[in-house]
C-alpha positions as CSV (number, residue, x, y, z in Angstrom):
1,X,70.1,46.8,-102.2
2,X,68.6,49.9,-103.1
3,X,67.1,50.8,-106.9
4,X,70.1,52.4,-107.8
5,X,71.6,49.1,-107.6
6,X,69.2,47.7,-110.2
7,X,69.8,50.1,-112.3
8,X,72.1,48.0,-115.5
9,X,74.5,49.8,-117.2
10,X,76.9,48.9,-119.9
11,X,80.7,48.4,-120.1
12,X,82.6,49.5,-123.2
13,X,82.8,46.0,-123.9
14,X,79.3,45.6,-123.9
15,X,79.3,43.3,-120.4
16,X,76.3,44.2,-118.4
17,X,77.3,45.7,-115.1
18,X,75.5,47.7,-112.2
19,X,76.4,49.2,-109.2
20,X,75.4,46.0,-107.2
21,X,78.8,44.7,-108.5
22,X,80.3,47.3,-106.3
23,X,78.0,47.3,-102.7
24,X,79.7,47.7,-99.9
25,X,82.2,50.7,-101.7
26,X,81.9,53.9,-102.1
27,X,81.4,54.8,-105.7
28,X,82.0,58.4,-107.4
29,X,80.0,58.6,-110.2
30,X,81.3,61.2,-113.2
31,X,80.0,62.0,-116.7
32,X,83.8,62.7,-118.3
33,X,85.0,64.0,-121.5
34,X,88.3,64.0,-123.6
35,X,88.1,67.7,-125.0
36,X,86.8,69.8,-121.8
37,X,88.0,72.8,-120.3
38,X,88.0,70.3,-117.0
39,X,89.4,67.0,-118.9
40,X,92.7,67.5,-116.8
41,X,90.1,66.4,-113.6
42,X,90.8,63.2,-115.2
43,X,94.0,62.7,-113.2
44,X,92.6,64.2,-110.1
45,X,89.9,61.4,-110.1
46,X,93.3,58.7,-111.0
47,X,94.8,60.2,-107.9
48,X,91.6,59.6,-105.6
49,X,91.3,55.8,-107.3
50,X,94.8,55.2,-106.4
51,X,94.4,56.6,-102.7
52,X,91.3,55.1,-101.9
53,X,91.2,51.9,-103.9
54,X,92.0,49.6,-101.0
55,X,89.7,50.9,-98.9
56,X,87.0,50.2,-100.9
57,X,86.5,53.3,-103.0
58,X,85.9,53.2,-106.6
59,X,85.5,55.9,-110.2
60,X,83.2,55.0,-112.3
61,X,83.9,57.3,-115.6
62,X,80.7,57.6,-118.1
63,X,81.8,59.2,-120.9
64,X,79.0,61.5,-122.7
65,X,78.8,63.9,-125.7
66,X,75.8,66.1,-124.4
67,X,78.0,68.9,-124.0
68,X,79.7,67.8,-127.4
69,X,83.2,67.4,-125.8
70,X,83.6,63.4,-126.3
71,X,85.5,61.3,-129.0
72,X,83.4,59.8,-130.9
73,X,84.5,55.6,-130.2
74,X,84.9,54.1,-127.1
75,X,87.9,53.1,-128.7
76,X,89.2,56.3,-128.8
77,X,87.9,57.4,-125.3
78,X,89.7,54.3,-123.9
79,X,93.0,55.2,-125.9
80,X,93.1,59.2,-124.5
81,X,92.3,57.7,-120.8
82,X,94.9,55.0,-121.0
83,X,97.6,56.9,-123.1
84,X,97.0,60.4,-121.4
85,X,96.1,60.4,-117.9
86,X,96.8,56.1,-117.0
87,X,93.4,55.8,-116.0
88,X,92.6,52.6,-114.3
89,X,89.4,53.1,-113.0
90,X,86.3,51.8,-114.5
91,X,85.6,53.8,-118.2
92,X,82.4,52.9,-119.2
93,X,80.4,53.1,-122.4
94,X,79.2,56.5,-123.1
95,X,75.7,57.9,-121.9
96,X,73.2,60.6,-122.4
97,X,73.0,62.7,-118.9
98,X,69.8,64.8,-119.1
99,X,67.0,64.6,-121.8
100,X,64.2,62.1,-122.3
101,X,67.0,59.7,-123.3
102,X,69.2,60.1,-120.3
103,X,70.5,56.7,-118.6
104,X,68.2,55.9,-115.7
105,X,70.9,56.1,-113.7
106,X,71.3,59.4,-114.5
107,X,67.7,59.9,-114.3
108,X,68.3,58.5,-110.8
109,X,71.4,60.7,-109.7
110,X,70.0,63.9,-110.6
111,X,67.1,64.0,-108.1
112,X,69.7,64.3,-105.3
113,X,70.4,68.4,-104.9
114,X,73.7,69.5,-104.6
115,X,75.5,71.7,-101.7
116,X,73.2,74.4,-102.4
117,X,69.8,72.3,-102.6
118,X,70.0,72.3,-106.4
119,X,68.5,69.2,-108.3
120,X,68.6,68.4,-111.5
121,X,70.3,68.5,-115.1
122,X,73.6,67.6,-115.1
123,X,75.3,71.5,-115.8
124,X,78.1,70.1,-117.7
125,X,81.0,67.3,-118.2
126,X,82.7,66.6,-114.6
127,X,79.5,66.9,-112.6
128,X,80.4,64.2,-109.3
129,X,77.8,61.6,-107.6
130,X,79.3,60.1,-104.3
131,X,78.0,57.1,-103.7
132,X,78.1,55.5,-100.0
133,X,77.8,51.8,-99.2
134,X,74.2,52.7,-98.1
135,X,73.7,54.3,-101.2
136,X,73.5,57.8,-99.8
137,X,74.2,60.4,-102.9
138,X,76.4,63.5,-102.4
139,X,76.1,65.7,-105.6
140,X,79.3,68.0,-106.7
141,X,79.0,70.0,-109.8
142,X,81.5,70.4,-112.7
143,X,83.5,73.1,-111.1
144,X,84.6,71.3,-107.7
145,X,87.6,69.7,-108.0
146,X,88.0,65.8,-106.9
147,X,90.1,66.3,-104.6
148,X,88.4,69.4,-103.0
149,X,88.3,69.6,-99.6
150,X,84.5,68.9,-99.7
151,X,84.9,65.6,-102.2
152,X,88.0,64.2,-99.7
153,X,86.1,64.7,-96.5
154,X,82.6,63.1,-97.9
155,X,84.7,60.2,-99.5
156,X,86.6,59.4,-96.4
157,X,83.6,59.7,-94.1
158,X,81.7,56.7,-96.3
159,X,85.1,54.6,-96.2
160,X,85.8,51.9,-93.0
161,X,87.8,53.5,-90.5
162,X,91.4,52.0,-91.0
């Protein structure tokens, strides 16, 4: 276990949930949003849930309004993912990413730099946190796709050789 696993966060049911409840997978982390310029990544991220599922690969979606591009109930959130995209990976309740209110996992998250040694505030809805099952962090901002070349490789690296 490893802090990030301590770290509690919140489902939009209100259940109490962390990323202990998913050791030994590999987790991508994303701060989504419904009206975004990069909202149609949502299916991307359905496609990599569905591919990788079974081998013990898993979304987690945090919906945020920092960039003021989020409905405004979880209700609704949870409609759009369902009703638009079929999202069945985990959408949880929605989070501040930077500020002095940002969730500590996020607080967490953003020390790790990304490809070009950036740390950090989150630049903008979409930004990706690959999580191994030794909790090693891969950062990809906003603009790469989830199924870049970059994303599959670093997801399929952390997964059990089938």
């Amino acid at each position: 276990m490893t802090a990030l696993d301590d770290i509690p966060f919140s489902t939009m049911d209100g259940e109490q949930r962390s990323l202990a409840d998913y050791e030994g997978r590999t987790v991508l982390v994303v701060n989504v949003a419904s009206r975004c310029g990069l909202t149609p990544q949502y299916a991307k991220l359905e496609e990599l849930q569905r591919r990788y599922a079974d081998r013990g690969f898993t979304v987690l979606g945090f919906p945020s309004n920092q960039f003021l591009q989020e409905l405004s109930s979880n209700e609704a959130i949870s409609e759009f993912c369902s009703t638009t995209y079929g999202i069945s990976f985990p959408v949880l309740d929605r989070v501040r990413v930077n500020g002095r209110n940002a969730h500590p996992l996020y607080q967490e998250l953003k020390q790790t730099p990304d490809a070009s040694g950036k740390a950090g505030r989150v630049t903008w809805n979409f930004e990706k946190f690959l999580i191994s099952p030794a909790r090693e962090v891969t950062r990809f901002r906003p603009t790469t796709e989830p199924d870049a070349p970059e994303v599959i490789e670093a997801i399929e690296a952390s997964l059990p050789v089938t």
